[in-house]
C-alpha positions in Angstrom: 58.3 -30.7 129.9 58.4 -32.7 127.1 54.7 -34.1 127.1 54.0 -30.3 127.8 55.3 -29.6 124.5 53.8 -32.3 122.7 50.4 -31.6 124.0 50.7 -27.5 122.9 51.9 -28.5 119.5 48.5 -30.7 119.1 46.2 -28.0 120.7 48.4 -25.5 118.5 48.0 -27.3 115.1 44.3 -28.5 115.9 43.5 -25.0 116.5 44.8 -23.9 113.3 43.5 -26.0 110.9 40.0 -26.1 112.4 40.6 -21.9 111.8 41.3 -22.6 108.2 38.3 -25.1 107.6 36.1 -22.7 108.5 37.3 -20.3 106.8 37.5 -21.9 103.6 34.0 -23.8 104.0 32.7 -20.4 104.8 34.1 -18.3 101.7 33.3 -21.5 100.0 29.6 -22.3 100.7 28.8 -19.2 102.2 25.2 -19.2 100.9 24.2 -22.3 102.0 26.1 -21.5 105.6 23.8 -18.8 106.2 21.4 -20.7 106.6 22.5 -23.4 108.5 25.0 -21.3 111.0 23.9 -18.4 112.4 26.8 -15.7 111.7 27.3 -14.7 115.5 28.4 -18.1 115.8 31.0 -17.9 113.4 32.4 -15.4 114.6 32.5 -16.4 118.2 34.3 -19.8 117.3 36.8 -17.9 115.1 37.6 -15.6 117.8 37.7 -18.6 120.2 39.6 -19.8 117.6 42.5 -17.2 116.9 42.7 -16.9 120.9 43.3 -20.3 121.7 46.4 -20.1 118.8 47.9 -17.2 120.0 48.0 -18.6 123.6 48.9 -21.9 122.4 51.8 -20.2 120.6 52.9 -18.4 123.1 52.9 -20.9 125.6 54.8 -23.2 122.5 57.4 -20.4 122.6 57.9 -20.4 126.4 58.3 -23.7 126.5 60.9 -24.4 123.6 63.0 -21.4 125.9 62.6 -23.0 128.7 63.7 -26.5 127.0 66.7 -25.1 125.6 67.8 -23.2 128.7 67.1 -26.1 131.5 64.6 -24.3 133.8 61.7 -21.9 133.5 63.2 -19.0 135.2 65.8 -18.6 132.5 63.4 -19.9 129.7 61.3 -16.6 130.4 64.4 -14.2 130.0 64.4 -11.7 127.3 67.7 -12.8 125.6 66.8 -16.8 125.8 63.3 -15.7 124.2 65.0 -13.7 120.9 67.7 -16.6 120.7 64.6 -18.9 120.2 62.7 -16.6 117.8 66.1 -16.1 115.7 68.3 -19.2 115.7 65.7 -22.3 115.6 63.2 -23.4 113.5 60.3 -22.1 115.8 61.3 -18.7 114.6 61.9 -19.1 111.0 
C-alpha cells in the first residue's frame, strides 16, 4: 500500500506542476505560443491535465483512508473519509 501511495503522490505532484507550467508559459508567451502550439492542443493537455489530478487526488485520499484504517473496506467508509479530510494534513 505504501509504494501505492508513493507512486500517486508522484503522478499527483507531476501532474500539477506540468498544469502550472503551461499555464504560466502560456499567459507568459502567449504570442509566440500561438504560433508554435495549436490552441486545441492546449486545451486538450490541460484538460488531460486537470483530470489526471483530480483522479490522482482522489485515489491519494482513498488510499491515506485506507492506510489509516488497515484495510480497504473500511478505508472507503464515509466517517474514515471526513476523519481524513479533517484531522490530517491531507485535508488542511
Amino acid at each position: 500500500m505504501q509504494t501505492a501511495l508513493i507512486a500517486c503522490r508522484l503522478l499527483h505532484f507531476w501532474a500539477v506542476l506540468m498544469l502550472f507550467g503551461l499555464c504560466f508559459s502560456h499567459t507568459l508567451l502567449a504570442s509566440s505560443l500561438e504560433r508554435a502550439v495549436p490552441r486545441f492542443l492546449n486545451v486538450r493537455l490541460i484538460r488531460g491535465l486537470c483530470t489526471l489530478a483530480l483522479v490522482s487526488a482522489i485515489a491519494w485520499l482513498l488510499l491515506i483512508a485506507a492506510s489509516m484504517a488497515g484495510s480497504w473496506v473500511e478505508g472507503i467508509e464515509p466517517e474514515n473519509l471526513l476523519l481524513v479530510l479533517t484531522h490530517t494534513a491531507f485535508g488542511k
